[in-house]
C-alpha positions as CSV (number, residue, x, y, z in Angstrom):
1,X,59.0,20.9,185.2
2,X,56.4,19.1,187.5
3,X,52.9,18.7,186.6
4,X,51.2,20.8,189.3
5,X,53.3,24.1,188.1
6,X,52.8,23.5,184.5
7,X,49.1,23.8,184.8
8,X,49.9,27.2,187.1
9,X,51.5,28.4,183.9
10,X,49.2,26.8,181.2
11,X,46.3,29.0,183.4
12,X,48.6,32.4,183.9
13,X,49.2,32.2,180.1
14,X,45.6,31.4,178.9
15,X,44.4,34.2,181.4
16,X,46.9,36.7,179.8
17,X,46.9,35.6,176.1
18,X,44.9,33.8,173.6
19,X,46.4,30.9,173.3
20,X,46.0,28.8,170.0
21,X,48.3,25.8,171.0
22,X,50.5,24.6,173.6
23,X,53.7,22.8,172.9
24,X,54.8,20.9,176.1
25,X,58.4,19.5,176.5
26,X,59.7,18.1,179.9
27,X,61.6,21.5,180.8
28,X,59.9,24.0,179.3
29,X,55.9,25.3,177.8
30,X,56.0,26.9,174.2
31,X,52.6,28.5,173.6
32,X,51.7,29.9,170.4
33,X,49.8,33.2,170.9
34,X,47.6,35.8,168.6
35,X,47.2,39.1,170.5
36,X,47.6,42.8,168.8
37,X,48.9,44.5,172.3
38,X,51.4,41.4,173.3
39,X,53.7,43.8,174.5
40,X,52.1,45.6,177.2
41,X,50.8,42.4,178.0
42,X,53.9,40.3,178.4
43,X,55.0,42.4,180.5
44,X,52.4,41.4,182.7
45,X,53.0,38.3,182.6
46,X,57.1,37.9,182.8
47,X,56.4,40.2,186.1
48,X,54.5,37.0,187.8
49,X,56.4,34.5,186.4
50,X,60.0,36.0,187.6
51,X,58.2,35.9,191.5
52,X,57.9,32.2,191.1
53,X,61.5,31.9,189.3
54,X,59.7,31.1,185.8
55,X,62.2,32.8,183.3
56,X,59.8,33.7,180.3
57,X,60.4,34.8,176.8
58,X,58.7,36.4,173.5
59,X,59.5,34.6,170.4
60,X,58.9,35.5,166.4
61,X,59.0,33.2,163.5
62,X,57.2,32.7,160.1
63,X,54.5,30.9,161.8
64,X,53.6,33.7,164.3
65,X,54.3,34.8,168.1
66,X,55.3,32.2,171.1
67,X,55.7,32.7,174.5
68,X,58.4,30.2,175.5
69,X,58.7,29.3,179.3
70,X,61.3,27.7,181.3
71,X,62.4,27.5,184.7
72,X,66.0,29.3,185.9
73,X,67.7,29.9,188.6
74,X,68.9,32.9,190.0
75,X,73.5,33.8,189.6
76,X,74.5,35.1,192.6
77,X,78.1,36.2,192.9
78,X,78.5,35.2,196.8
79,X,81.4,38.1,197.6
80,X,78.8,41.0,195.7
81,X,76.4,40.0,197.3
82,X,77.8,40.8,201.0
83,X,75.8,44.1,202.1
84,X,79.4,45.2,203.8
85,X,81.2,45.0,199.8
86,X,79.5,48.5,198.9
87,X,80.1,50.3,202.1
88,X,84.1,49.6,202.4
89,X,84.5,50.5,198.5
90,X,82.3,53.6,199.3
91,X,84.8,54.4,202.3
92,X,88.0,53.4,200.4
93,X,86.6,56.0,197.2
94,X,85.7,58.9,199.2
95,X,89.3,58.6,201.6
96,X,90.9,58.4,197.8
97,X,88.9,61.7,196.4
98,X,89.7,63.5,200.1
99,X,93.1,62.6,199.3
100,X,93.0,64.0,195.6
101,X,91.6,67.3,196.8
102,X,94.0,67.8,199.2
103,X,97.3,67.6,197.2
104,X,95.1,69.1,194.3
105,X,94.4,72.1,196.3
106,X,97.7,72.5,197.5
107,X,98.8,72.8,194.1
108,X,96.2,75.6,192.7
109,X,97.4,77.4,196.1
110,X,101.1,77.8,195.0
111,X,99.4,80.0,191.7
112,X,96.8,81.9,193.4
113,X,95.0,81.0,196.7
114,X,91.6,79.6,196.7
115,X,91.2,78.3,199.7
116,X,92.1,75.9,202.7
117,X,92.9,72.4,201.2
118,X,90.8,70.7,203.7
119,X,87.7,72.5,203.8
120,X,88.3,72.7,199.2
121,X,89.1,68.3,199.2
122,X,85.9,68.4,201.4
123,X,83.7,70.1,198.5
124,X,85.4,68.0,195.8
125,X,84.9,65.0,197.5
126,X,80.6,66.2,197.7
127,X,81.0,67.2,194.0
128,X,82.5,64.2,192.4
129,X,81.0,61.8,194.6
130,X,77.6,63.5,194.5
131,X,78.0,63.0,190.3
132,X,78.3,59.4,190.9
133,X,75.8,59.0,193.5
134,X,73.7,60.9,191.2
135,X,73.9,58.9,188.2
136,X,73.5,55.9,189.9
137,X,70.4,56.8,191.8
138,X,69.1,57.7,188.3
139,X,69.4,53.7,187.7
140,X,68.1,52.8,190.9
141,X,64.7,55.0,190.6
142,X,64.2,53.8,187.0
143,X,64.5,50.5,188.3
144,X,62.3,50.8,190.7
145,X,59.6,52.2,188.7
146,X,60.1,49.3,186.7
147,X,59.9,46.8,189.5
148,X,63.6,45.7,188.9
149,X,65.8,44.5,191.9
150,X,69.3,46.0,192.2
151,X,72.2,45.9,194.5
152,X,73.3,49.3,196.6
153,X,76.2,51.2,194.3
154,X,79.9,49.6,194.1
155,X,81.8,52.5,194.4
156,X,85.4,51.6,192.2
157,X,88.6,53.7,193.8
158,X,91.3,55.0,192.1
159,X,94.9,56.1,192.7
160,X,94.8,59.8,193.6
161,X,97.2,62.7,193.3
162,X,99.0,60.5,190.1
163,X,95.7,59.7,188.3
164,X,92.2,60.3,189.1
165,X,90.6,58.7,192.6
166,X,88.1,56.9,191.2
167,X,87.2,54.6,188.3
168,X,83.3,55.6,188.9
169,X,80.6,53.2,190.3
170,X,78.4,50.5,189.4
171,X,75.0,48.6,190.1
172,X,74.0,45.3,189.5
173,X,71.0,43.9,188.1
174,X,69.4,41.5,190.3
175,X,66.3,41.1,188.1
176,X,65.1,41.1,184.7
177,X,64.6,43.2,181.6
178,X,61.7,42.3,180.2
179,X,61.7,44.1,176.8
180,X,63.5,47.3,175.0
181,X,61.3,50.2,176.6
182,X,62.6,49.1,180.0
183,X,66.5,48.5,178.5
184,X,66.5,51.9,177.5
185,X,64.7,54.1,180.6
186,X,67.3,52.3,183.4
187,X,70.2,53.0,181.2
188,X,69.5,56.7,179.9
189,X,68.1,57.5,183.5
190,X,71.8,57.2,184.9
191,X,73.6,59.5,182.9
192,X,70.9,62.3,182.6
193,X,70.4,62.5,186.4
194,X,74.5,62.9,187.0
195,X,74.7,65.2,184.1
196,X,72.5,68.0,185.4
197,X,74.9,67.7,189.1
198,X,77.8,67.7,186.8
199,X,76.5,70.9,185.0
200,X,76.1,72.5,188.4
201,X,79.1,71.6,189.6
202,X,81.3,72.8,186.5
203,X,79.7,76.8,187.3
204,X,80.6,76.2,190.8
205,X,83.8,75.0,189.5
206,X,84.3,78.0,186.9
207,X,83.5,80.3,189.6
208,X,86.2,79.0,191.8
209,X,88.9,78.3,189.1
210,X,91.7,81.1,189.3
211,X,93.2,82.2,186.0
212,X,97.2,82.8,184.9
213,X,99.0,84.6,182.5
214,X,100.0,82.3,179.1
215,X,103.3,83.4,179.7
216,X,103.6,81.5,183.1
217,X,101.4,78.7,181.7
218,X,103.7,78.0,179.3
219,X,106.6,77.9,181.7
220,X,104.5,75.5,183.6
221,X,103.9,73.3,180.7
222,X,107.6,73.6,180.2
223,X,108.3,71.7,183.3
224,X,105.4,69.5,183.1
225,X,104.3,70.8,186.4
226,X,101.1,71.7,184.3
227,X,98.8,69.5,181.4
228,X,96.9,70.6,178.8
229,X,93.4,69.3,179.0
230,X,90.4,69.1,176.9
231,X,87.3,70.8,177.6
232,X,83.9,69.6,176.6
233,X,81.5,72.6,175.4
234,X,79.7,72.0,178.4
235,X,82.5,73.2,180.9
236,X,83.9,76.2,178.3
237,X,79.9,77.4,178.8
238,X,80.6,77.9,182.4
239,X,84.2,79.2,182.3
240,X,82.8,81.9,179.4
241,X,79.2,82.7,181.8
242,X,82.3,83.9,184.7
243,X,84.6,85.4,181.7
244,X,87.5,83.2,181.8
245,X,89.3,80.9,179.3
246,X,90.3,84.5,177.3
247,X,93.0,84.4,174.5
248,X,95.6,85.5,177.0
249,X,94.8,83.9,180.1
250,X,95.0,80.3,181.0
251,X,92.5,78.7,183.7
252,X,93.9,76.8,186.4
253,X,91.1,73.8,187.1
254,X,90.1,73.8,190.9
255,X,89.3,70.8,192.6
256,X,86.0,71.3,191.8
257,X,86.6,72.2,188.5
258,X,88.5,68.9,188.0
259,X,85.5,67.3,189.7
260,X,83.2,68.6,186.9
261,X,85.7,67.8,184.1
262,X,85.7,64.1,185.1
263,X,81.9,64.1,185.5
264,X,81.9,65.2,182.2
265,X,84.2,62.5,180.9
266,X,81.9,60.0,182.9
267,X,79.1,60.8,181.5
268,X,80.9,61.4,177.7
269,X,81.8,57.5,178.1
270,X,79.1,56.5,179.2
271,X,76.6,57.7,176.5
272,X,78.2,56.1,173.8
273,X,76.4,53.8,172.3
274,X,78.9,50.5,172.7
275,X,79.0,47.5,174.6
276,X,77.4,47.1,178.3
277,X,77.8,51.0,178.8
278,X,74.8,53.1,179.4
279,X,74.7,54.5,175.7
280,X,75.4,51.0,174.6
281,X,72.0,49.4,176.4
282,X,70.2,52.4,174.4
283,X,71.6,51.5,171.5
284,X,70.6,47.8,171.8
285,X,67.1,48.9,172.9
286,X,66.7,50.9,169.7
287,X,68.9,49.0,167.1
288,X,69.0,45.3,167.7
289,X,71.8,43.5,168.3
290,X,73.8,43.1,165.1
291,X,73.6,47.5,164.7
292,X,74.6,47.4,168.4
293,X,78.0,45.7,167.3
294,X,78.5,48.2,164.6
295,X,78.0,50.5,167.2
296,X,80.5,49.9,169.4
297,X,83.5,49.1,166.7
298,X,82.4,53.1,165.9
299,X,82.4,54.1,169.4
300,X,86.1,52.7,169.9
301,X,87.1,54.6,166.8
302,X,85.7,57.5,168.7
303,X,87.7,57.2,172.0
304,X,91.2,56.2,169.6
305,X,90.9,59.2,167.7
306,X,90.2,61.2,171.2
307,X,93.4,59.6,172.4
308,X,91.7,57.6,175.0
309,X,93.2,54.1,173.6
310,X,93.1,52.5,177.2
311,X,89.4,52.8,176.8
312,X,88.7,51.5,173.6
313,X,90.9,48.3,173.7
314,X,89.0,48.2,177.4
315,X,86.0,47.7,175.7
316,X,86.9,45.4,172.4
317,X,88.4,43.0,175.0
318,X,85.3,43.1,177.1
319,X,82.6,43.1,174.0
320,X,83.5,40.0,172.9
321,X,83.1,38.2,176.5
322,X,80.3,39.7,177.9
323,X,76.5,38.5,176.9
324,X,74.1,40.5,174.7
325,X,71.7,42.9,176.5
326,X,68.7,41.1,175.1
327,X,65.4,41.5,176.5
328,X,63.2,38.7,177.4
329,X,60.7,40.8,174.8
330,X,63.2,41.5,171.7
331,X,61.1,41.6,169.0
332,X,58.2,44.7,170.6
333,X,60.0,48.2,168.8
334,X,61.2,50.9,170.8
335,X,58.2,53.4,171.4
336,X,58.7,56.3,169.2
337,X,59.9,59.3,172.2
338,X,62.5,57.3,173.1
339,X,63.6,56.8,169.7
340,X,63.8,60.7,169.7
341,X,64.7,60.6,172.8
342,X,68.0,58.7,171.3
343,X,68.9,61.9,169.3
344,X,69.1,64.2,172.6
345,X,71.3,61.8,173.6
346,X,73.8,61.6,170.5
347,X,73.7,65.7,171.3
348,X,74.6,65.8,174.9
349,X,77.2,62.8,174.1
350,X,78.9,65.5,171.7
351,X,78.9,68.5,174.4
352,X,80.3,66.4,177.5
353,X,83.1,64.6,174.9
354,X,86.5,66.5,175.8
355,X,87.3,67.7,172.5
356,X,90.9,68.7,171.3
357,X,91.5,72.5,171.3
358,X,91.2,73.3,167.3
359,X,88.4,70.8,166.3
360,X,85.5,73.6,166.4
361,X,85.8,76.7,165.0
């Protein structure tokens, strides 16, 4: 670190903290600091260091607080970073849902009509997409508010009419998390913002959901031409508020049913507390990093004993390669509304999860 910038930082530091002694090494300043409100402060510090590609750090031993400061340069993954990447996987997803809706439609038609299947793959493609859009916004404003740079979307396509035409969508972090307040408002931000679209989506979907006699359903079933799925509580709500979902009826899903149903799912996944998922950052912010392990082993028990196996063997492969969500601020607590916050989470988790038929009374 050249001399010139280490006194730039020496001052920043001083002007910031009361600084009791300064350890200096040839690529990096340890400072030793005594201030009650360090966090709010530190903040204000890592925030004009990061402009100046200073990577800085809050540190706790026996002997007290340090603020440890190195320089770092910036990852950049050179085919992410292309501004044309986000657009073609945003065309690719939505030519995928259109798809979907289209042979989806055509399929609730042959049981009762409920439209045209262009005009119904149109609306599923708005629905589904605008869950995702949604929820990622929700990240993208929370960053913002927290002054942290992030790439558009990256929409992730799937294979329709045989499985589900998309795999969701992502952002990337292009800046950095400086302690656990911020860790937890850009991750619960996400799936809060595309839960509320998802809940308008499933009365939409409800409403437009045509029902059958159990007799034919279980001919159906018979010749697999029809699967049994489970419903969060969320979605039975909205088939119940339109009267369907009766002991002898069976609902057909719409398109924009099924839209819901995944959003749903999305958001189910995404709240639990494991690995690099949305839930999973929360649970860092609130529990540290060895509870946040515990964590997600308990989440993938969750998902086996749901069935979803894929998933949880997704995630213990990709737990024990990926880095920790640390903070540069690990050791400032969680402010106490988020902690309570953490509970409303853990609830909304449980009504979006697509329990098995039989597990509530």
């Amino acid at each position: 670190m050249i001399e010139p910038l280490q006194e730039e930082i020496i001052s920043k530091v001083s002007s910031i903290f009361k600084v009791t002694d300064v350890i200096i090494n040839p690529e990096s300043l340890r400072f030793k600091v005594e201030d009650i409100d360090f966090k709010s402060k530190f903040v204000s510090l890592a925030r004009q260091l990061e402009f100046i590609d200073i990577l800085s750090s809050l540190e706790q031993d026996p002997n007290g607080i340090y603020v440890f400061v190195t320089s770092f340069e910036r990852k950049k993954r050179k085919w992410l970073s292309k501004s044309w990447i986000p657009r073609i996987l945003f065309a690719v997803t939505v030519t995928m849902v259109l798809i979907d809706g289209y042979f989806r439609t055509g399929f609730v038609n042959t049981l009762s009509f409920i439209g045209e299947p262009t005009q119904m793959s149109i609306l599923y493609a708005f629905s589904l997409i605008g869950i995702l859009g949604v929820h990622e916004s929700g990240h993208l404003i929370a960053a913002k508010k927290h002054k942290i740079k992030t790439s558009w979307p990256y929409f992730i396509p799937g294979v329709p009419v045989f499985g589900i035409p998309t795999f969701g969508a992502l952002i990337q972090s292009r800046g950095l998390t400086i302690n656990r307040d911020i860790l937890f408002d850009v991750a619960i931000a996400g799936p809060i913002a595309g839960l509320v679209i998802a809940i308008i989506v499933s009365m939409f979907g409800a409403y437009t959901s045509p029902e059958i006699d159990n007799v034919m359903a279980e001919e159906l079933f018979e010749k697999s031409q029809l699967t049994k799925m489970n419903l969060p509580i969320l979605m039975t709500a909205s088939l119940e508020i339109f009267g369907k979902g009766g002991d002898d009826t069976h609902v057909i899903m719409s398109p924009i049913m099924f839209a819901a149903w995944l959003g749903f799912l999305i958001t189910f996944l995404n709240l639990l507390p494991a690995w690099q998922l949305d839930g999973g950052h929360m649970a860092r912010a609130l529990f540290g990093r060895k509870w946040h392990q515990i964590a997600t082993y308990a989440s993938m028990g969750i998902l086996a004993l749901l069935g979803y196996w894929f998933m949880a063997l997704f995630i213990l492969v990709l737990s024990t390669r990926s880095q920790d969500a640390r903070p540069l601020d690990d050791i400032s607590p969680l402010s106490k509304n988020r902690k309570r916050m953490f509970i409303v989470i853990l609830v909304l988790g449980f009504l979006c999860a697509p329990l098995p038929s039989g597990i509530l009374p």
